[in-house]
N, C-alpha and C positions, 0 to 999 in steps of 0.2 A: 197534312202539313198546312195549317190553318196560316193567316195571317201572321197573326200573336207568331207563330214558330218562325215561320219565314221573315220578319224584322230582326227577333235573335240571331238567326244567321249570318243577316248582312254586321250583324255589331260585332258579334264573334268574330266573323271575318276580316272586319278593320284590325282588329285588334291582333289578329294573327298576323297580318299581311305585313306587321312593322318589326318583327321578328325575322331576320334574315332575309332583310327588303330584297339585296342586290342578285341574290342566288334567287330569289322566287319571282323576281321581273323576269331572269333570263330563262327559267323552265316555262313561264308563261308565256312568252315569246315564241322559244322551238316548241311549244306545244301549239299554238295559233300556224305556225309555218308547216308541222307535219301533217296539216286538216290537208286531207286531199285539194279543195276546192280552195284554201290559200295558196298552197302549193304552186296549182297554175295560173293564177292571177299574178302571181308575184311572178312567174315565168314569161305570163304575160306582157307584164310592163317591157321586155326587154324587147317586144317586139314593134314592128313599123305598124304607122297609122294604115297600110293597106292590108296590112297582116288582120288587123283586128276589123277593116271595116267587112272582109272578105268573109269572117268568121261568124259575124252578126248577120253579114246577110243569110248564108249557110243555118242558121238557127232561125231567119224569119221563113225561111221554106219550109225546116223542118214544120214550123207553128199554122203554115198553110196549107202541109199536106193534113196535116192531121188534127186540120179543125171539122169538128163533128159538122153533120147538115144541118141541124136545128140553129147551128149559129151564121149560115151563108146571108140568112136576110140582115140588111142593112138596116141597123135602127141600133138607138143608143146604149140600149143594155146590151145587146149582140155584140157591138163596138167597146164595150165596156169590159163583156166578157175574154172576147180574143187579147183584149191588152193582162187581163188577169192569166189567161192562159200561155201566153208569151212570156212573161213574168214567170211562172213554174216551169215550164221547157228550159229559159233561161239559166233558173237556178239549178235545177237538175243535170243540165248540161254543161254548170261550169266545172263540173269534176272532169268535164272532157274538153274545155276549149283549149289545152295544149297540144295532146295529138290533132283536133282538128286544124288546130292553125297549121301546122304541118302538112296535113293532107289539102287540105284549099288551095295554099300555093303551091304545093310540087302539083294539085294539078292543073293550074291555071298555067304554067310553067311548062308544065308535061315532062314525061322522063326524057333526059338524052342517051341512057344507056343500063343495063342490066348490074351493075355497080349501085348507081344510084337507088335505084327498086332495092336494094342489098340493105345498103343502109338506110335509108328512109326506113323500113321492117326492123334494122339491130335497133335502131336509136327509139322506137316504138313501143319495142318488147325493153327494153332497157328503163326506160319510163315506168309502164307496166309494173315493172321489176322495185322499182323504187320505192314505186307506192305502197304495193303488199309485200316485200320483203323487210323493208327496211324504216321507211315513215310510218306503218301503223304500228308493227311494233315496238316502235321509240312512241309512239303519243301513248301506247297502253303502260311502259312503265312511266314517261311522263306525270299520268295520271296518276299511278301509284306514289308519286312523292306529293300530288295533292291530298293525297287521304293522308300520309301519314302529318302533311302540314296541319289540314283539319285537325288530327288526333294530338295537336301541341308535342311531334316526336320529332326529336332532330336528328333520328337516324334514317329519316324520310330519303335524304339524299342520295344513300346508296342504291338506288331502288333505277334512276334511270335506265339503265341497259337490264333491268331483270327478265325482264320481255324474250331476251337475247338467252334464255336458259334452258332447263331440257324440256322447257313443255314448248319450244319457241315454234315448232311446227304448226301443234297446235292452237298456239294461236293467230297463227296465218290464215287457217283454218279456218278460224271462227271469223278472220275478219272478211276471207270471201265470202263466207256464206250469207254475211250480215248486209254485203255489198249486195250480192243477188237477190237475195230477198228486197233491198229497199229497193232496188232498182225494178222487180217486179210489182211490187207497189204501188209505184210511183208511174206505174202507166195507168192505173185509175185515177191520178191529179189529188182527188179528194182526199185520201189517206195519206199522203206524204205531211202534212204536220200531224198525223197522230202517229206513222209508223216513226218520223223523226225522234219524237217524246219516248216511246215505246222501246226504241233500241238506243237511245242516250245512255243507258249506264251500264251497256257492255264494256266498254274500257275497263270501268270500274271493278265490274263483276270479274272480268279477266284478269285485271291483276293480283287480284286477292286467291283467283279459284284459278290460275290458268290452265287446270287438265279438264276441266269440263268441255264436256262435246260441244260442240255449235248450233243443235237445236236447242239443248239445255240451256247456253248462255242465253242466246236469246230471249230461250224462255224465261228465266230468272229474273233478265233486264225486267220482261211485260208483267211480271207479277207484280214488283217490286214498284211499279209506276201506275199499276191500276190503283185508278178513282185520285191520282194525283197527276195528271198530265197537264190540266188546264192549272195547278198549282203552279208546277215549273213552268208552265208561259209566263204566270205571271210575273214569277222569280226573276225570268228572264229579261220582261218589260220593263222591271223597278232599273233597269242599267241603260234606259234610252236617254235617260236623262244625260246621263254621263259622255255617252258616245256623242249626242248633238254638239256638249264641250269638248270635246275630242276632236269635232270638224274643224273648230277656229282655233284649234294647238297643231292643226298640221297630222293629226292621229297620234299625236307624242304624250298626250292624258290617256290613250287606252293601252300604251306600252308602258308608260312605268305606274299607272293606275286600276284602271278601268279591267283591263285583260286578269290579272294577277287576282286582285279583287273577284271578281266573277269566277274565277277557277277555285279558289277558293271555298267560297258561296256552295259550289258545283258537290263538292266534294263530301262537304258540311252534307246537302240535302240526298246524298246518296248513304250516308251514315244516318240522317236520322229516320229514311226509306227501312232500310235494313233494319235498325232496331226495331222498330215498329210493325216490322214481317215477321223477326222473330218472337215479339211478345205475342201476337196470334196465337205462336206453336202450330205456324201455318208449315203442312210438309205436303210437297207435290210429288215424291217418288223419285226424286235426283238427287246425284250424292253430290252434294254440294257441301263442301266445308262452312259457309255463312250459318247453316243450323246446325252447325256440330257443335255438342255444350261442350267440347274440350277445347274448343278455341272460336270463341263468339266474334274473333276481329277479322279470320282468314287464313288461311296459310298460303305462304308464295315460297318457291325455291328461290332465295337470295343470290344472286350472284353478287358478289364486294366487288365496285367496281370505283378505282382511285383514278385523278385526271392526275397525279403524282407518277406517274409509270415508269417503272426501270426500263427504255429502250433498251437493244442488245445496237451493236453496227449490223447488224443481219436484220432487225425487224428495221431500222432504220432504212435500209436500202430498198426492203419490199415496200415500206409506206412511200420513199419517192417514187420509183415509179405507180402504185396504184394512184398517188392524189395527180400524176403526173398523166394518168390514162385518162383520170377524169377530168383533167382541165384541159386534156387533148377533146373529147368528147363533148364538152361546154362551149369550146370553141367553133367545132366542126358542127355542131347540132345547130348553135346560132347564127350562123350564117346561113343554115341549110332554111329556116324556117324564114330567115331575113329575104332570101334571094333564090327560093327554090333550088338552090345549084349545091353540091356536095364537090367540097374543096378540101384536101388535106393542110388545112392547117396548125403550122408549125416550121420551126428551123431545123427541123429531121424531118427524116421519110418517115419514119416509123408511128406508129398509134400513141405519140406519145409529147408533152410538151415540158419538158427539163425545168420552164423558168419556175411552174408551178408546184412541179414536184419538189426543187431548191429551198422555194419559198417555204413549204410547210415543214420542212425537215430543220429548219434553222431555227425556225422558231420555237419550236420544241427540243433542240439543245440551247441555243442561248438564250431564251426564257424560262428555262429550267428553275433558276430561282425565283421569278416570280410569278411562277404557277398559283400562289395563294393569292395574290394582287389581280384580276382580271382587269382592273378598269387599265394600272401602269402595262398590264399586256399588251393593252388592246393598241396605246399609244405606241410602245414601243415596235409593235408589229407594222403599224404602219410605217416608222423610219424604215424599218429595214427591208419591209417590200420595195416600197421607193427604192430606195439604194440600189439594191440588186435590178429590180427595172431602169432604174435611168441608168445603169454603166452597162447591163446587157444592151438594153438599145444602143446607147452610145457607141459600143462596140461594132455591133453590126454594122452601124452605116460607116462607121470609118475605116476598119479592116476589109468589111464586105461588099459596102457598096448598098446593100439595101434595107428597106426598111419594113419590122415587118410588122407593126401598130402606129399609130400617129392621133395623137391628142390634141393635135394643133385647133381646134374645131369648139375645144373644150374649156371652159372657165377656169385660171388658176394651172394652166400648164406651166410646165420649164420645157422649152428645145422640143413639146408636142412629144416626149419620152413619157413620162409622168404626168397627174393631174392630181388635185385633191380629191376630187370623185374617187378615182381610181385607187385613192390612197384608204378611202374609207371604207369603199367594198373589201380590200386585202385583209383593212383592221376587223371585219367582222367577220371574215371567212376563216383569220388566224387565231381569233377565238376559239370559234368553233374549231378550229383546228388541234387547239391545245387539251378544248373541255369537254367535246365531245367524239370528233373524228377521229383523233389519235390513240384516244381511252377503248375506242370501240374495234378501231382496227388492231391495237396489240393485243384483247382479247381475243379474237380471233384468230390472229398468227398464231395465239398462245394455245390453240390446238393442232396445229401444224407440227410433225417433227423437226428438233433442231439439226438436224442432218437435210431433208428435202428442204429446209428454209433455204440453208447454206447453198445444196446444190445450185435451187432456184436463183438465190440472188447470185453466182458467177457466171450462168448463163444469161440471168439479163441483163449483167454489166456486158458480156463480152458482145450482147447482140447492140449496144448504143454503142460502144467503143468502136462495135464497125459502121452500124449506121452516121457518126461523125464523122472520120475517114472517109466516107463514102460522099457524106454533103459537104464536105469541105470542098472535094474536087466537082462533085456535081450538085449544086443545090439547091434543094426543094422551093422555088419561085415561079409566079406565076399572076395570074391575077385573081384578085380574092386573098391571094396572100403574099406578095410585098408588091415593092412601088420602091423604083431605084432612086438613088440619091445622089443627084447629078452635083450638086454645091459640093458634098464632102468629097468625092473621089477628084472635081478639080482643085481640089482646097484640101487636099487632107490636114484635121488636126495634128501637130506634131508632140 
C-alpha cells in the first residue's frame, strides 16, 4: 500500500462519506464511544477533580515501581525517558482508569460495611460485562457496516447488531483473547505500536469470518498487515492535520468529519490488505472464508435487524424496567465513584429508577412515527424528557416534601427541576434509545418465550406496585438522596 494507493483512498473516501452523511457520523460516533479506552474517558469526565487527580497519582507509582534500574540516574535522557514511559503506562492503562477511579476512592474512603465491598465487586464485574459482552461486539458489527460503506453497498446498515448472532460467543472470544494478548505485549512497552498495527483488522476480519478461532483471527489480522504497518501509521498521520482543526471547533470537525472520514479510510485499507493477500494465493492452513473463490468478499450470518420494531406491551414492560435497572445502576455507580459511599438511589427501595425506564418507553411509542427523522427525534425527545422530569420533580416536592435532584447550580435551569444540559444528555441517550438500545433489546426478548415474557413482566409489576405502597408510607430518604423542601410543604402549590 504504497503512497500513490493510500491518496486514493482518502479520495474515495471523501467521496463516500457524502452518501448517507447522517447514518455514517452516527455509526462513527458509537463506533469511537465502543473503543474501550473512549469508553472510560467519557465515564470519566463525569467524575470530580479528586477523583481524577487520585487516579493519575495511582499511575505515577505504578510508573515508579516499575521503572527499570538503568533509568534511576538522573540526567536528561533518563528524564526524557521515564516521561516516554509514563506516557505508555498511561495510555495502556486508560482502558482501566474507570475501575481504578473506583478503587482509589473506596479506598482512600475505606469500606463501612460488607454491603458496600458487595457492590463496589457487582458494579466492577458489571463494567467488565459491558465491555466484552456488549461494546466489542457492537464495534465488530460497527465495523461491518464500514466495509460494506467502503464496498459502495447500502445494505451496509443492517449489519450493526450481526455481531449479536450465532457465532456471537465466539466472537467474545476472539475479543478476550486479543485483549490478553495485547496486554501481554505491552509489558515489553516496545511492541505495543507494532502489536497495535498487527491486531488492527481483527474487527474487520471478524465480521466478515466470525467462526474463526482466536488464534486464527489474530493470525489473519498479522498476515494481512505484514510489510504494511508503518503504511497504516502513515495513513493514520495524514488525519493530524484534521484533528489539530478539530481542537479549535470544540472536537465538533472530528464528529461530523474527521472520525466518519478515517473509518472509512480504515475500511477501504482493509479491502485493498485482503485483495492483495489473495492475489499471492497466499494460504496458511486456516479455513477462513477471505480465500474461498466461492466468495472472495466473506461470509457473515446476517441478522436483519430494523430500529422500526413492532414492540408487543410485554417487551414494552420488560425494556422499562431493564433501562429502568440501568439508570438505577448509573445513578448508584456515580455517586459511589463521586463520594466513595454506596447510596440507594431512587424514589423506591427497589434496584430500580421508574423516571428512566418512563423516559425510554415513551419515546419509542410516541416517536413511533418519526423513527425515519432521527435529527426531529432527537429534538423531540428532549421536550418530552423535560416534561416528565420537571412535573415528576414538581410532584415530589409538593405532595412529598422532598427533593430528589436539584439543578439549581446549573446554567438554563427552570425551578433547579430541569436544565438544558440535562435536556441534551436525555436527547442523545433517546436516540440511542430508539436506534440502537431498543433494536437490540427486542431482539433479545425476541428469544425469550412469550409465555415466560408474560409471566415475568406481572411479577415485576406486582413487585413495584408493592415497592410503591411500601414508599409512599415509608420512603427511601436519606442523605445522598433527597434534601427536604422546607418553602413547598410551608407554601404548598395549590
Amino acid at each position: 500500500m504504497d503512497k500513490a494507493k493510500r491518496k486514493q483512498i482518502r479520495q474515495e473516501s471523501r467521496k463516500l462519506l457524502r452518501k448517507r452523511y447522517f447514518r455514517t457520523v452516527v455509526m462513527a460516533a458509537l463506533l469511537l464511544f465502543t473503543a474501550a479506552g473512549t469508553f472510560n474517558s467519557t465515564l470519566m469526565d463525569f467524575f470530580s477533580g479528586s477523583t481524577s487527580d487520585s487516579v493519575s497519582s495511582f499511575l505515577l507509582d505504578i510508573v515508579r515501581f516499575y521503572k527499570p534500574d538503568f533509568l534511576l540516574a538522573e540526567t536528561p535522557l533518563n528524564a526524557f525517558l521515564l516521561v516516554l514511559l509514563a506516557f505508555v503506562v498511561n495510555t495502556f492503562l486508560a482502558f482501566f482508569t474507570f475501575p481504578l477511579a473506583i478503587a482509589s476512592n473506596v479506598y482512600q474512603t475505606g469500606f463501612e460495611n460488607a454491603t458496600q465491598i458487595f457492590y463496589v465487586l457487582f458494579f466492577l464485574l458489571l463494567y467488565v460485562a459491558a465491555i466484552f459482552f456488549l461494546l466489542n461486539p457492537l464495534h465488530v458489527g460497527t465495523r461491518r457496516y464500514f466495509l460494506e460503506k467502503a464496498r459502495n453497498k447500502e445494505e451496509g446498515k443492517n449489519y450493526l447488531f450481526s455481531a449479536f448472532s450465532g457465532y456471537y460467543r465466539n466472537i467474545v472470544l476472539v475479543k478476550l483473547y486479543q485483549f490478553f494478548m495485547t496486554a501481554l505485549w505491552s509489558l515489553t512497552l516496545i511492541m505495543i505500536p507494532v502489536k497495535y498495527y498487527e491486531y488492527s483488522l481483527v474487527d474487520y476480519v471478524l465480521s466478515e469470518n466470525p467462526s474463526l478461532s482466536p488464534r486464527n483471527a489474530l493470525r489473519l489480522s498479522k498476515e494481512l498487515t505484514r510489510g504494511h504497518k508503518f503504511q497504516l501509521f502513515l495513513f493514520d498521520c495524514s488525519f493530524i492535520g484534521y484533528n489539530i482543526l478539530s481542537f479549535f471547533t470544540l472536537g465538533l470537525l472530528d464528529t461530523l468529519f474527521t472520525n466518519p472520514y478515517k473509518e472509512i479510510g480504515h475500511a477501504q485499507c482493509y479491502l485493498a490488505l485482503k485483495e492483495g493477500l489473495l492475489e499471492k494465493h497466499v494460504l496458511f492452513g486456516l479455513d477462513y472464508d477471505i480465500v474461498n473463490s466461492r466468495n472472495r468478499e466473506g461470509v457473515l450470518l446476517r441478522r436483519e435487524v430494523d430500529y422500526d420494531c413492532p414492540y408487543s406491551f410485554v417487551d414494552l414492560v420488560l425494556i422499562f424496567f431493564i433501562v429502568s435497572f440501568i439508570g438505577w445502576c448509573w445513578e448508584v455507580l456515580l455517586h459511589l465513584v463521586q463520594s466513595g459511599e454506596f447510596v440507594n438511589r431512587g424514589t423506591l427501595w427497589g434496584p430500580y429508577l421508574p423516571i428512566y425506564g418512563t423516559g425510554g418507553v415513551v419515546v419509542l411509542i410516541l416517536l413511533k412515527g418519526t423513527r425515519g427523522r432521527p435529527v426531529i427525534s432527537f429534538f423531540l425527545s428532549i421536550a418530552i424528557c423535560l416534561t416528565i422530569e420537571y412535573f415528576t420533580g414538581w410532584f415530589l416536592e409538593t405532595y412529598r416534601g422532598l427533593k430528589y435532584w436539584d439543578y439549581s447550580d446549573m446554567p438554563f435551569n427552570l425551578d433547579g427541576r430541569i436544565c438544558l444540559y440535562g435536556g441534551l444528555v436525555f436527547g442523545i441517550a433517546c436516540v440511542l434509545m430508539i436506534y440502537v438500545i431498543g433494536p437490540f433489546l427486542y431482539q433479545v426478548l425476541s428469544l425469550v418465550p412469550k409465555k415466560a415474557k408474560t409471566i415475568l413482566s406481572l411479577l415485576l409489576l406486582l413487585v413495584i406496585l408493592t415497592d410503591a405502597i411500601v414508599s409512599h408510607f415509608y420512603p427511601n430518604q436519606g442523605e445522598g438522596i433527597t434534601s427536604e423542601v422546607v418553602s413547598v410543604l410551608s407554601n404548598p402549590i395549590s
